[in-house]
C-alpha positions as CSV (number, residue, x, y, z in Angstrom):
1,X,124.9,-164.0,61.9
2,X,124.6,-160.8,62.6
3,X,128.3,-159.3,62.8
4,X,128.0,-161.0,59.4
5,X,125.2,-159.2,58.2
6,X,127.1,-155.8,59.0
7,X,129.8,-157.0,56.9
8,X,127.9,-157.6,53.5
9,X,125.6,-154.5,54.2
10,X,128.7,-152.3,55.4
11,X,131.3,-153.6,51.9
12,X,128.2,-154.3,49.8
13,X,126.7,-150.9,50.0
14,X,130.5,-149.1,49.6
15,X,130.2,-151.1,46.3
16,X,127.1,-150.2,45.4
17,X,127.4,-146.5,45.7
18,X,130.5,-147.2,43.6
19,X,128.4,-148.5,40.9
20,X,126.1,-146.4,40.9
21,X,128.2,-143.3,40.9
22,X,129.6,-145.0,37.5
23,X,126.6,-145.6,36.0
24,X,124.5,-142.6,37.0
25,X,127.8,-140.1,35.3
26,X,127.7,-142.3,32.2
27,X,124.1,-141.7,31.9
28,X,124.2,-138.0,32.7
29,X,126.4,-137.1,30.4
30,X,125.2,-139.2,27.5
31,X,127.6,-141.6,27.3
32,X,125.3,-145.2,27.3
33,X,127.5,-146.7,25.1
34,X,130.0,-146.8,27.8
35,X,127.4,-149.3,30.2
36,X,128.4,-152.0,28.6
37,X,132.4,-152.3,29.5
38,X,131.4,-150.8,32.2
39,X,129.3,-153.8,33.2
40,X,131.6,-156.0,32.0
41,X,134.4,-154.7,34.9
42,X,131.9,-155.3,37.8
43,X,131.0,-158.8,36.4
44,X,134.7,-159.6,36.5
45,X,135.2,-158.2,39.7
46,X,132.1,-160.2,41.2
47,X,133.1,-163.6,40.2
48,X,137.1,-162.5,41.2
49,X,135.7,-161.8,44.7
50,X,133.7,-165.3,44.7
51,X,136.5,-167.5,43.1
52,X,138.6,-166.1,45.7
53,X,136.4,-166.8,48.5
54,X,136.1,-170.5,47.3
55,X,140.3,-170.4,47.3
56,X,140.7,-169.8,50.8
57,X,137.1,-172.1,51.7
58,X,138.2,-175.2,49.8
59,X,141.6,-174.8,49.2
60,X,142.4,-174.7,53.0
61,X,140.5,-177.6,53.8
62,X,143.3,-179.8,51.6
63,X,145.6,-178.7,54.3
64,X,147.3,-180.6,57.6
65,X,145.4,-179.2,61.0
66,X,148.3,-176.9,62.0
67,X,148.7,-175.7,58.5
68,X,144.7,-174.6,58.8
69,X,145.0,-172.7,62.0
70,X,148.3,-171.0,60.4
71,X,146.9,-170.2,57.4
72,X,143.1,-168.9,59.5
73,X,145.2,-167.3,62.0
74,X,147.3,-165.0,59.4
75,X,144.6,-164.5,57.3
76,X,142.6,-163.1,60.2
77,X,145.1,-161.2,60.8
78,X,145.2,-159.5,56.9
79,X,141.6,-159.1,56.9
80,X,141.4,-157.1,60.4
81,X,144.4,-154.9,58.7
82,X,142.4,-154.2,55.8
83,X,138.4,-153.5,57.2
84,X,140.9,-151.1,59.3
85,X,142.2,-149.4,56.2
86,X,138.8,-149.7,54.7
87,X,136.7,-148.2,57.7
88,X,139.4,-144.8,58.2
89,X,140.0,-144.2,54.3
90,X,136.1,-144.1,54.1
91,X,135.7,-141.9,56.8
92,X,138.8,-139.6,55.5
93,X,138.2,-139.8,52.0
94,X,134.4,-140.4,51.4
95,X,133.4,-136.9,50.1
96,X,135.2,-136.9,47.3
97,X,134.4,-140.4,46.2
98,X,132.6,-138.8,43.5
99,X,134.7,-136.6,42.4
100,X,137.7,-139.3,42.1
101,X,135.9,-141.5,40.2
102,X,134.5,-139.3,37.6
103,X,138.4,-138.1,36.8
104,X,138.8,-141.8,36.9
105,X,136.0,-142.5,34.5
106,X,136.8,-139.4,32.1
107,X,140.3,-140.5,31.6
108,X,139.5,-144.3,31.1
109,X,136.4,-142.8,28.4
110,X,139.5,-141.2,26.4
111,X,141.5,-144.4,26.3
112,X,139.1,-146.6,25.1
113,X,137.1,-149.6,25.7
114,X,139.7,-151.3,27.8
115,X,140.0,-148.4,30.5
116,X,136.8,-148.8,30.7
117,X,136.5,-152.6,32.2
118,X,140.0,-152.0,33.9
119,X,138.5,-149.0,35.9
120,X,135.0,-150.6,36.8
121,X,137.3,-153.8,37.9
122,X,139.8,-151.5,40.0
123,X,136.8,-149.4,41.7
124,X,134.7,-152.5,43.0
125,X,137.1,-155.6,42.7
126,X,138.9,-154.1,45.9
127,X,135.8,-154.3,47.8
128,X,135.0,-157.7,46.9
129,X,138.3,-158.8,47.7
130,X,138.4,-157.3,51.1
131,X,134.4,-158.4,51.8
132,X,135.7,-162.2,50.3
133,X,138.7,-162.0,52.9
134,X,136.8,-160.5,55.9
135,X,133.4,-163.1,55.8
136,X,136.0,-166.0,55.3
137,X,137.9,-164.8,58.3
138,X,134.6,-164.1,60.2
139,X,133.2,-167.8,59.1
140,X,135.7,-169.2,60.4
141,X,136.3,-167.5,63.6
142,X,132.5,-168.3,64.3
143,X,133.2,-171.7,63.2
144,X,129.9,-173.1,64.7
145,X,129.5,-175.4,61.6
146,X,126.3,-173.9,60.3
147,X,125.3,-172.1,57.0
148,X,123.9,-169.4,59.2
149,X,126.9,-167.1,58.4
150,X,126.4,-167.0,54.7
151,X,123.0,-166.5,55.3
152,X,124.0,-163.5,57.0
153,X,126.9,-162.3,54.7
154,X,123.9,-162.8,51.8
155,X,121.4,-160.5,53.5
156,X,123.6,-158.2,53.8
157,X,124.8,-157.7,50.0
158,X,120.8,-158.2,48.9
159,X,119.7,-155.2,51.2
160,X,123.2,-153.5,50.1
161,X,121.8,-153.8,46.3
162,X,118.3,-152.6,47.2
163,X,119.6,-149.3,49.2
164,X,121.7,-148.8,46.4
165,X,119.4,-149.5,43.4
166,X,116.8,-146.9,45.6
167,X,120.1,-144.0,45.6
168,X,120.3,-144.3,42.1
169,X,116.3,-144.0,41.2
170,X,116.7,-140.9,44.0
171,X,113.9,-142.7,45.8
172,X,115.5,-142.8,49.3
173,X,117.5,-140.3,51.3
174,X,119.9,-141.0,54.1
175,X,122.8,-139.5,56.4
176,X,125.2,-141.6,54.8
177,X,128.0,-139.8,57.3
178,X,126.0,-141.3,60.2
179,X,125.7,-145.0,58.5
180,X,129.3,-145.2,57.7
181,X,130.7,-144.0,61.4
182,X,128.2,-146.2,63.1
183,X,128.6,-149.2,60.9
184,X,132.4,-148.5,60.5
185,X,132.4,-148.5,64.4
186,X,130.3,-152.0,65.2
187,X,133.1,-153.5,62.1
188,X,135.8,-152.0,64.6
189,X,134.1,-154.2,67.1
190,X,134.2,-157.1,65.0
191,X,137.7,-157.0,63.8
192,X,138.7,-156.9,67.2
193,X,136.7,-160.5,68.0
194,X,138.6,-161.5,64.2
195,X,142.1,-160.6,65.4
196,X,141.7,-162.3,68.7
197,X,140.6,-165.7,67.4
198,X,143.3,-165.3,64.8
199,X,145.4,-164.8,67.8
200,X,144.5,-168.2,68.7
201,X,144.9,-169.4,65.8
202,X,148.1,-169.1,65.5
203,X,148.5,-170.2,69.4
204,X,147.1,-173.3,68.1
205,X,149.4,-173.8,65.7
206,X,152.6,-173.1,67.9
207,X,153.3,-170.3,66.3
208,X,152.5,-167.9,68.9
209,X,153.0,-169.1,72.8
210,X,150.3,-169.1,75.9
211,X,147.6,-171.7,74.5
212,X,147.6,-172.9,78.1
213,X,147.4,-169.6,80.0
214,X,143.7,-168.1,80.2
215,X,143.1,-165.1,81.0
216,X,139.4,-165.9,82.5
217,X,137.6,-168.5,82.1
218,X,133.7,-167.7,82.6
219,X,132.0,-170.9,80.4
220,X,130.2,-171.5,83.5
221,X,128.0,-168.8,83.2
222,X,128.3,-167.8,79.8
223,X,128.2,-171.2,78.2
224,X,129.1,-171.3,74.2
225,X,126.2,-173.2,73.8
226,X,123.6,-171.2,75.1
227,X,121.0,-169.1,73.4
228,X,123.3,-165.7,74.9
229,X,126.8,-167.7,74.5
230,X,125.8,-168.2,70.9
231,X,124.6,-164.7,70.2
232,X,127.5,-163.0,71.8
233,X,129.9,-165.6,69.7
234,X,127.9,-164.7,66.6
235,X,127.7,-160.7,67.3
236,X,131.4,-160.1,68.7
237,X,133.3,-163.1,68.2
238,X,132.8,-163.3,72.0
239,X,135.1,-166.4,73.6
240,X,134.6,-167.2,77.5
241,X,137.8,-168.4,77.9
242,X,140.1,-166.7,76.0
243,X,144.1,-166.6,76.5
244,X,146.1,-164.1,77.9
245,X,147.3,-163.0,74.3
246,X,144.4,-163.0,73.2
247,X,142.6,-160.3,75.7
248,X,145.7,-158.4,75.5
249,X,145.5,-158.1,71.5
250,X,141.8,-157.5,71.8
251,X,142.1,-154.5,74.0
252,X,145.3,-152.9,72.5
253,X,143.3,-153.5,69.4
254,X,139.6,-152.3,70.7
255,X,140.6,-149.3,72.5
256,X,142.8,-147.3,70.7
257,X,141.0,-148.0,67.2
258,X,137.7,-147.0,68.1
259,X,138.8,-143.9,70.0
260,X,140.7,-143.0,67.2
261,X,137.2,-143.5,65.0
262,X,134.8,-141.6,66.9
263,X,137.0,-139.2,67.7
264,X,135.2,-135.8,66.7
265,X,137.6,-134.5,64.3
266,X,136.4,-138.3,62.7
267,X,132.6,-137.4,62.8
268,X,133.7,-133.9,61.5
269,X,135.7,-135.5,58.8
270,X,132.7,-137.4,57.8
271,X,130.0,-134.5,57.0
272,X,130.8,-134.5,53.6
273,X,130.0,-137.6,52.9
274,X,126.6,-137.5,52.1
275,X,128.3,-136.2,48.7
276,X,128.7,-139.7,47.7
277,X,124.8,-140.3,46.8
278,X,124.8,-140.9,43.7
279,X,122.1,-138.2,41.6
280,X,119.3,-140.1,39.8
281,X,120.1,-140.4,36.3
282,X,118.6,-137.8,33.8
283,X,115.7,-138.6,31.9
């Protein structure tokens, strides 16, 4: 529940700041007339992001077993690619979020109404895509048959609204640099758990060799049903018993990434980024 947690608050509040950069520049500069397509984008873009989460939840479901795991196993694999992406362009690119979208937002104001919705679609409909992708891939690797998940992935996008409805009034004030590298790290973490159960996934579905072949095998005393077995499952994606492949992805995954992420020239990269709180509208 908690990994997805991370996810919603992580992609929720990258959409939210989004947002409210939009809305706050609109407002500044005396353009309210603008809200509305405005609006309209992100309402598109919200119920894009949930009819294609109920695509991949119910759609898959018509399929044969193999078929599922196939389909899981290389969607895991697209989602880990992506919160990758997501997590290093954020860190790279963050302190001129503003900036970008308000030549964005200028140029779509000189078109017309259309630019308008197209933008506000393009700026957060990526977001929901990639969160829609992620928590489905995340659901499923968990897999423990529970609504506990969405629970998660919901508590996550409400605190993700509330942090970014308090940027926007200007009544709260964090190191959004910090945030970002520490919550992009722990998603590091739990892409690696997502690519490894895609991993077997796929194994499952022949497409990949060494179901058989564990690489450990430690349900004894970390059983998936326990109270810690459970927790670890839910946190990290944690398997006792996982293949050989599997290990081996999740390491020459793990390792490399998050050294690569907290490397300092990452956390250096990253100081600007408090530059993406939005300013509180003018009165």
């Amino acid at each position: 529940m908690f990994s997805n947690y991370l996810i919603g608050l992580r992609e929720g509040l990258e959409a939210s700041l989004v947002v409210c950069i939009l809305i706050a520049y609109l407002v500044k500069t005396g353009r309210r007339d603008a809200l509305r397509p405005v609006w309209t984008g992100i309402g598109i873009a919200i119920a894009l992001a949930l009819g294609f989460g109920c695509v991949l939840e119910f759609g898959s479901q018509e399929l044969t077993f193999q078929a599922q795991e196939a389909l899981g196993g290389s969607l895991s694999i697209v989602a880990v690619v992506l919160v990758t992406w997501m997590v290093f362009w954020m860190r790279r690119t963050a302190r001129h979020l503003r900036t970008e979208l308000h030549g964005r937002l200028d140029a779509a104001l000189a078109m017309g109404t259309g630019a308008l919705v197209a933008t506000a679609l393009l700026a957060v409909g990526r977001e929901g895509l990639e969160t829609a992708l992620f928590v489905w891939a995340s659901v499923h690797a968990a897999g423990d048959g529970t609504p506990r998940p969405l629970i998660g992935v919901a508590l996550g996008l409400a605190t993700a609204v509330l942090l970014g409805w308090l940027f926007y009034r200007g009544a709260l004030r964090i190191d959004l640099a910090r945030f970002f590298t520490w919550t992009g790290g722990m998603l590091v973490v739990v892409a690696a758990g997502v690519l490894a159960y895609g991993v077997h996934d796929l194994q499952e579905a022949d497409l990949l060799p060494g179901l058989t072949s564990l690489a450990f095998d430690i349900s004894g005393t970390v059983p998936p049903d326990s109270w810690y077995g459970t927790l670890l499952k839910g946190v990290f994606n944690f398997q006792p018993d996982p293949t050989v492949l599997q290990a081996a992805v999740w390491l020459l995954y793990l390792l490399p990434a998050l050294a690569l992420f907290l490397a300092p020239a990452g956390f250096a990269a990253g100081r600007g980024e408090a530059g993406t709180e939005p300013a509180p509208p003018a009165s």
